[in-house]
N, C-alpha and C positions, 0 to 999 in steps of 0.2 A: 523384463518389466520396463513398461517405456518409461524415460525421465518427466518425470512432473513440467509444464508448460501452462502460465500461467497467466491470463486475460483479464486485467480490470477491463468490466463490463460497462462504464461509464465515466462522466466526466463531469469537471462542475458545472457545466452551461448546458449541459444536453437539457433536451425542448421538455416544458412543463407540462405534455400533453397527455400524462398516465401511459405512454404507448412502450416504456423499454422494456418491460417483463414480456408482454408480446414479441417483442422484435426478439428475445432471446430465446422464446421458443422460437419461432419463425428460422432463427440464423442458427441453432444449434447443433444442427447437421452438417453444415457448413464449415463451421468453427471447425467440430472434430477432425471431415475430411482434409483441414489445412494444417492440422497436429496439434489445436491446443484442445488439453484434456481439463482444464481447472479454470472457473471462473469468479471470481470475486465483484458479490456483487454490491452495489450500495447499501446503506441502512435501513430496511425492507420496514420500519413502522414510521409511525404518526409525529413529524417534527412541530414545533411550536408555529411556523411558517404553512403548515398545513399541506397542501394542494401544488405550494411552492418549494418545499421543504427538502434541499440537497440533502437532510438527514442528521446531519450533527449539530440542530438543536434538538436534540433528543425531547420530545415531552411523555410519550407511550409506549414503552415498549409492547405493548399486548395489541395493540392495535395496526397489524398490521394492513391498514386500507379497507378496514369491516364496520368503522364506525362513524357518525357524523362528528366529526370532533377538529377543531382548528378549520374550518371553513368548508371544510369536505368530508366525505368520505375514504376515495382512495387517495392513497399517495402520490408522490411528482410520480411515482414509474408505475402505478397500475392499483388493483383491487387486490383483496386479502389470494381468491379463485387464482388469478392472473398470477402470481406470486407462487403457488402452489405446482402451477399446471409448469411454467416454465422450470421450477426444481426438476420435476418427474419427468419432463420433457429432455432435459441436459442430463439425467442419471441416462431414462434409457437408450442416450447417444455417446454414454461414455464420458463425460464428464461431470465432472466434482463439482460442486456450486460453497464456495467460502462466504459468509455474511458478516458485512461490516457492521460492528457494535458498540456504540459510545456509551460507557457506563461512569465516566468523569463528571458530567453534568448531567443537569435538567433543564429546561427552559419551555417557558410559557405556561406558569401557573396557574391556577385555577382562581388562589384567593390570597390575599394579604393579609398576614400576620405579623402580631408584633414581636420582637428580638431585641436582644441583647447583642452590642455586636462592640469591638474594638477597631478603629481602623490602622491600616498597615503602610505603611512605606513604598509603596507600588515597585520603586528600585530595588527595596530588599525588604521582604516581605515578614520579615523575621525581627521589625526592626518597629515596635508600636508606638502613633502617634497621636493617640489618643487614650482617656480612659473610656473605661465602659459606658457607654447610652444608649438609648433604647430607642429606635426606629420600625417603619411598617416598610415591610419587604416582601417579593412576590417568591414566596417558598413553601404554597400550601396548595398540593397537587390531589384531586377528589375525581380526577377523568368523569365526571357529571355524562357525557356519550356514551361512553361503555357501561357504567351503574354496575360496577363490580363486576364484571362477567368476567372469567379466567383468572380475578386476584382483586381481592378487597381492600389491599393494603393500600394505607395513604399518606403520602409522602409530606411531613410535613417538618420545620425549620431543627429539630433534632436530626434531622437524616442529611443534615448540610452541614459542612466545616466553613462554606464561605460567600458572599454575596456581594457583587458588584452597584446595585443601585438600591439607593433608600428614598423611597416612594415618596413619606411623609416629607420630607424637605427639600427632594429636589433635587437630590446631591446622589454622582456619583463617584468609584473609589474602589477601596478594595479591603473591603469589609472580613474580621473572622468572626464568627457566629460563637457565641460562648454559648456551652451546652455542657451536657454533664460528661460528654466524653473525652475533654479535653481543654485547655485552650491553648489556642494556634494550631498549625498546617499538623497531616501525618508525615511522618518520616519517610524520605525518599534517596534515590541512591545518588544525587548530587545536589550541590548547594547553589543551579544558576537561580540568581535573582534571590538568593538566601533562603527559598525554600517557596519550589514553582509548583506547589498543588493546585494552586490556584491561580485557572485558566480563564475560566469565563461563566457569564450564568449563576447558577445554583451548586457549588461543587458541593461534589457528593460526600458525606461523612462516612467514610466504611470500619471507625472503630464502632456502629452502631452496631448490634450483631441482628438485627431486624432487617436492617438493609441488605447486609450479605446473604441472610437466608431468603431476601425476594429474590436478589437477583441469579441465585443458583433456584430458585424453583422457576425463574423466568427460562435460565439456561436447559432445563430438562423441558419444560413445555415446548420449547421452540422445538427443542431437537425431536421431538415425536411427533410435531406437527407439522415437521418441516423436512426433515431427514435430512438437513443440511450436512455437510463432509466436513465442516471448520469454522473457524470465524477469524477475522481481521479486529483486531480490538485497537481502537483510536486511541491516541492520546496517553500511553500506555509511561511515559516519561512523567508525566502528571497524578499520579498513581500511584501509592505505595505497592511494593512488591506484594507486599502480605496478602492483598485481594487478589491479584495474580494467581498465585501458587495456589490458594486457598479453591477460587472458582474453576482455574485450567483441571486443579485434580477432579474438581466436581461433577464437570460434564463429558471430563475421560472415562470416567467411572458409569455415569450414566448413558452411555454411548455405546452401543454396542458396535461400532469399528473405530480403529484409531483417527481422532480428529486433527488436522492440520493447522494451530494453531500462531497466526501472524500478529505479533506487536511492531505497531506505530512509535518507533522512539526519535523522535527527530534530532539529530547533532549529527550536522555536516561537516563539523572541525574535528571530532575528537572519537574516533573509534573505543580510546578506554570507556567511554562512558558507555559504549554501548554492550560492552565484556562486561561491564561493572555489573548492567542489570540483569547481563545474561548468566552472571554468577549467582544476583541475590536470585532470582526466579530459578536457577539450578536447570536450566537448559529446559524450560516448559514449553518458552513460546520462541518462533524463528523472528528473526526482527527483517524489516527492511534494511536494506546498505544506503544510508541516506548519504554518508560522505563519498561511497561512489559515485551516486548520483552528480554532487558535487563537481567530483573530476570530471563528470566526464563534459557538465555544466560550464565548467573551467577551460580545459581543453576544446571543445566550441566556440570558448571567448577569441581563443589568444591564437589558434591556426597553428602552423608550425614552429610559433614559438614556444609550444607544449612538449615537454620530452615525454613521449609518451612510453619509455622506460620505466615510468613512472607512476603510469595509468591508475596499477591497484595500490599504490603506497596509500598507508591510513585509512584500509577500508576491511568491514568486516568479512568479507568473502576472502581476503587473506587472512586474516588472522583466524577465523571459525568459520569455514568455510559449509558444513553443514548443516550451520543453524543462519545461514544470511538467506535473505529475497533480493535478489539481483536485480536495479530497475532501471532507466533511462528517464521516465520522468512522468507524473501523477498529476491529480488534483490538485493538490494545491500548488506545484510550481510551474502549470499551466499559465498563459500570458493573462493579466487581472487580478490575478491572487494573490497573497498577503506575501506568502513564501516563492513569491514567480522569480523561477531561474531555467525556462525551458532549456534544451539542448537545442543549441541550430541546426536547422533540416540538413544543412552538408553532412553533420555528423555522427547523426541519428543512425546510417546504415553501418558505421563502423563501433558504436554504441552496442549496437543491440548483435552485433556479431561476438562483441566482447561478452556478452553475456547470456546468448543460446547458443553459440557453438562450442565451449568449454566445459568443462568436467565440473567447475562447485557451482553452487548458489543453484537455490530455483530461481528461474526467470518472470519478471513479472512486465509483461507488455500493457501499454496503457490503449487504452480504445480509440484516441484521433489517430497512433500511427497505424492501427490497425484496419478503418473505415473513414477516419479523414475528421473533421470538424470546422464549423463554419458558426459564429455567436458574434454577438454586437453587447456591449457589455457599458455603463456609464463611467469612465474612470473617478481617479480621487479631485481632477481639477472640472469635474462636472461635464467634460464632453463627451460625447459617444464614440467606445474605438469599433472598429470592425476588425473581426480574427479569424484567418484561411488557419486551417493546419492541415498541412497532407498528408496524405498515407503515405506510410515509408515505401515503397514498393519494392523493395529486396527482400520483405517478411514474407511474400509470394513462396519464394526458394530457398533461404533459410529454416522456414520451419520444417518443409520436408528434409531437408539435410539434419536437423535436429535429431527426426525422430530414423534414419535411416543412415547415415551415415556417421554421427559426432559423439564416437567409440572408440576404447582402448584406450591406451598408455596417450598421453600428453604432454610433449617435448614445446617448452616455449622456445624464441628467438630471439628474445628481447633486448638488441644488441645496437640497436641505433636511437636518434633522439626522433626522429620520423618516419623510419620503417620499420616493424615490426611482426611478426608473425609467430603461429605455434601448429605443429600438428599432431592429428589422433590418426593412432596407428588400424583402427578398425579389430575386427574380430575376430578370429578363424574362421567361425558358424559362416559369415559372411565376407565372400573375399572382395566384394565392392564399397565394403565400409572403411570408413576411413575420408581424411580430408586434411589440406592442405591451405592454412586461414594467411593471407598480407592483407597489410593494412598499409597507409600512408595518408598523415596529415601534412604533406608537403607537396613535394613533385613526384612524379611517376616514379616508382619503385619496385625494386625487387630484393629477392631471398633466397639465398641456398639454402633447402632445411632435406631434413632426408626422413621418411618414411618407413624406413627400413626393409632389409632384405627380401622380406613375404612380399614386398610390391615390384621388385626389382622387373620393368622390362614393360611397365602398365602406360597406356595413354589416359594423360589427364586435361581434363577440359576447366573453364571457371565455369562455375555452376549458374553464376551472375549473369554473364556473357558481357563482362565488361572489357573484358582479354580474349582474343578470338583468335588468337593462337593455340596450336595444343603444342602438351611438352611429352616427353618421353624419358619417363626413371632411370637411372642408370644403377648399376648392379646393387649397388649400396641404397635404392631405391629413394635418390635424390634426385633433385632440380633444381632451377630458378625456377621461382615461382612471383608473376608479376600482378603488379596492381598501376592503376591508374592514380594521377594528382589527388589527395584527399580522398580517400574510396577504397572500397573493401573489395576484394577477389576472393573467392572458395574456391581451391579446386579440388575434383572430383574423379 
């Protein structure tokens, strides 16, 4: 069974021109022949932004690009067809299509209703500065385009635990909705900000049990009209576990193959927190490794003043190495974005070596280093930047070594503050598997690492061709194994 290889299909600036669910049939052939099997793709319905809508202002789940609603019709990436044809187009080439799904908020109401509301402490949310008054808030969802078609349910200021803007006065903050479910936040598995349910928009109240049964019957219509393989669930830190557990078993069960299911927990400092929620959720959904990311974020800053002996310390692909998504770096910490901490291009091809040529975590590659990206974007101080991103060009030769050679036992090297290496010993079935990984965030380096006896006497090349020497195994089926300044070597 090949290892999972995994593609976000987009990025936040990609063009508002409805063309990506095309381009992904169009590339999906392509994709496969270069070894990624799994694609995650954006928030496939109807954002409150409409036509412009990167997707996580969620306003329709049911409308995926079928209805006139928020300015348009289809989505930033295509029509409901379009949506449909690139799934069944990526199944019949062998790849998995994961959808990203924001069930934390709402945004872009239909109507203003009046509430009851408390306001909160924005620092600690747990901490009331107000008493109860009564304000008009935009938390009355009727999707008037679609006129009920797939679900008549309508979302209105009981199906919210919290609201950022009060209409009637002008004023915004950080509102909790008094309702009959409670008052204040749901219980979550840590206390930043004194209790971070509340992210942005309309957050969603999931002690309603009206709400949980829409969005498991939203989760069963998607999956039969969509056959999608998983989903990518946003914002999953913001969230009581409870809807978790409660909706993962929902569309497991409704599913007739096992789904792949990825949680968004962001904390870059503190891997417990990320065991924390993969305790309360009982190992349902895989998270991203955000504080690898991090390192590896870090380690780009500081050049060979990084020990990169260090690389996986505090990251959950060491500690739960089965349940992490290995990544180099996403949407939002893309250059512009809230959370921007890109990886510098130097270090991007020894990044993403660290995390498709080794044995844990699935891999998740983001779409500029895979096809490049180019956006002009307004910053915070009102000028316009312009942003190159390149294509990595080592993911050429890494992924077929991926799926073809980066097998068997795995002996790390991790014995210097700038060079480092590991190798996989490959398989029986196949005696050209196997590979030999140096790295160096300094100057030109090398490695004694050994392979073992089954290679004893083999000539190895870099796969890279950054070293254009070859070496020859010696009985113990070792060598120097070298790499260039800053820069990664395979050999093969």
């Amino acid at each position: 069974m090949q290892p999972i290889t995994l593609l976000q299909y987009f990025h936040w600036y990609y063009p508002t021109d409805g063309s990506l669910w095309n381009h992904l049939a169009e590339q999906a052939p392509e994709l496969r022949a270069k070894g990624i099997n799994a694609v995650w793709i954006p928030p496939p319905y109807k954002g409150a932004s409409g036509g412009y809508s990167v997707g996580y202002d969620t306003y329709d789940l049911f409308d995926l690009g079928e209805f006139d609603q928020k300015g348009s019709v289809r989505t930033k990436y295509g029509t409901k067809e379009e949506l449909l044809n690139a799934i069944k187009v990526c199944h019949d080439n062998g790849i998995a299509v994961i959808a990203d799904v924001v069930f934390n908020h709402k945004a872009g109401a239909d109507h203003l209703e009046k509430l009851t509301v408390r306001k909160v402490d924005p620092a600690n949310r747990t901490e009331f500065i107000s008493d109860p008054f009564e304000i008009e808030a935009w938390t009355k969802f009727t999707f008037p385009g679609r006129g009920g078609k797939y679900s008549e349910f309508i979302w209105d200021h009981t199906c919210f635990t919290g609201i950022d803007w009060a209409h009637d006065i002008n004023e915004d903050g950080v509102y909790t909705i008094q309702n009959e479910y409670g008052e204040g936040w749901e219980d979550l598995t840590e206390n930043e900000l004194g209790n971070y349910d509340y992210l942005m928009s309309a957050d969603i109240e999931f002690r309603n049990p009206a709400v949980r049964e829409e969005l498991k019957y939203w989760g069963k219509w998607f999956l039969e009209l969509t056959h999608a393989d998983g989903f990518r669930m946003d914002a999953v830190k913001h969230m009581t576990p409870k809807i978790i557990n409660e909706w993962v078993d929902h569309v497991q069960t409704v599913s007739p193959k096992e789904l792949l299911v990825i949680g968004e927990y962001w904390n870059i400092h503190n891997v417990q927190a990320l065991k924390q929620y993969i305790d309360a959720t009982h190992g349902k959904v895989q998270l991203f490794d955000a504080p690898l990311h991090h390192n590896f974020f870090v380690a780009s800053q500081l050049g060979n003043k990084f020990d990169m002996r260090h690389i996986f310390d505090n990251t959950l692909v060491k500690e739960i190495p089965h349940l992490a998504i290995t990544l180099v770096d996403n949407h939002d910490t893309q250059p512009l974005q809230e959370l921007e901490s890109p990886v510098e291009a130097w270090f991007k091809p020894i990044a993403y070596a660290l995390i498709l040529l080794r044995k844990d975590g699935i891999p998740c590659l983001f779409y500029p280093a895979f096809f490049g990206a180019h956006y002009v974007d307004k910053g915070d101080d009102g000028n316009d930047y312009e942003i190159w991103l390149a294509r990595v060009e080592e993911l050429e030769f890494m992924l077929p070594l991926r799926e073809k050679n980066a097998f068997g036992e795995q002996r790390d090297y991790f014995d210097h503050p700038n060079c480092i290496g590991w190798i996989r010993t490959g398989i029986p079935d196949d005696k050209n598997s196997g590979l030999a990984v140096v790295l160096s965030n300094g100057s030109d380096g090398y490695k004694y690492m050994e392979m073992g006896e089954q290679h004893a006497g083999r000539k190895m090349k870099d796969a890279l061709g950054k070293c254009t020497q070859e070496v020859v195994l010696n009985e113990k089926g070792g060598a120097e194994f070298h790499c260039q300044a800053g820069s990664v070597s395979v050999w093969v």
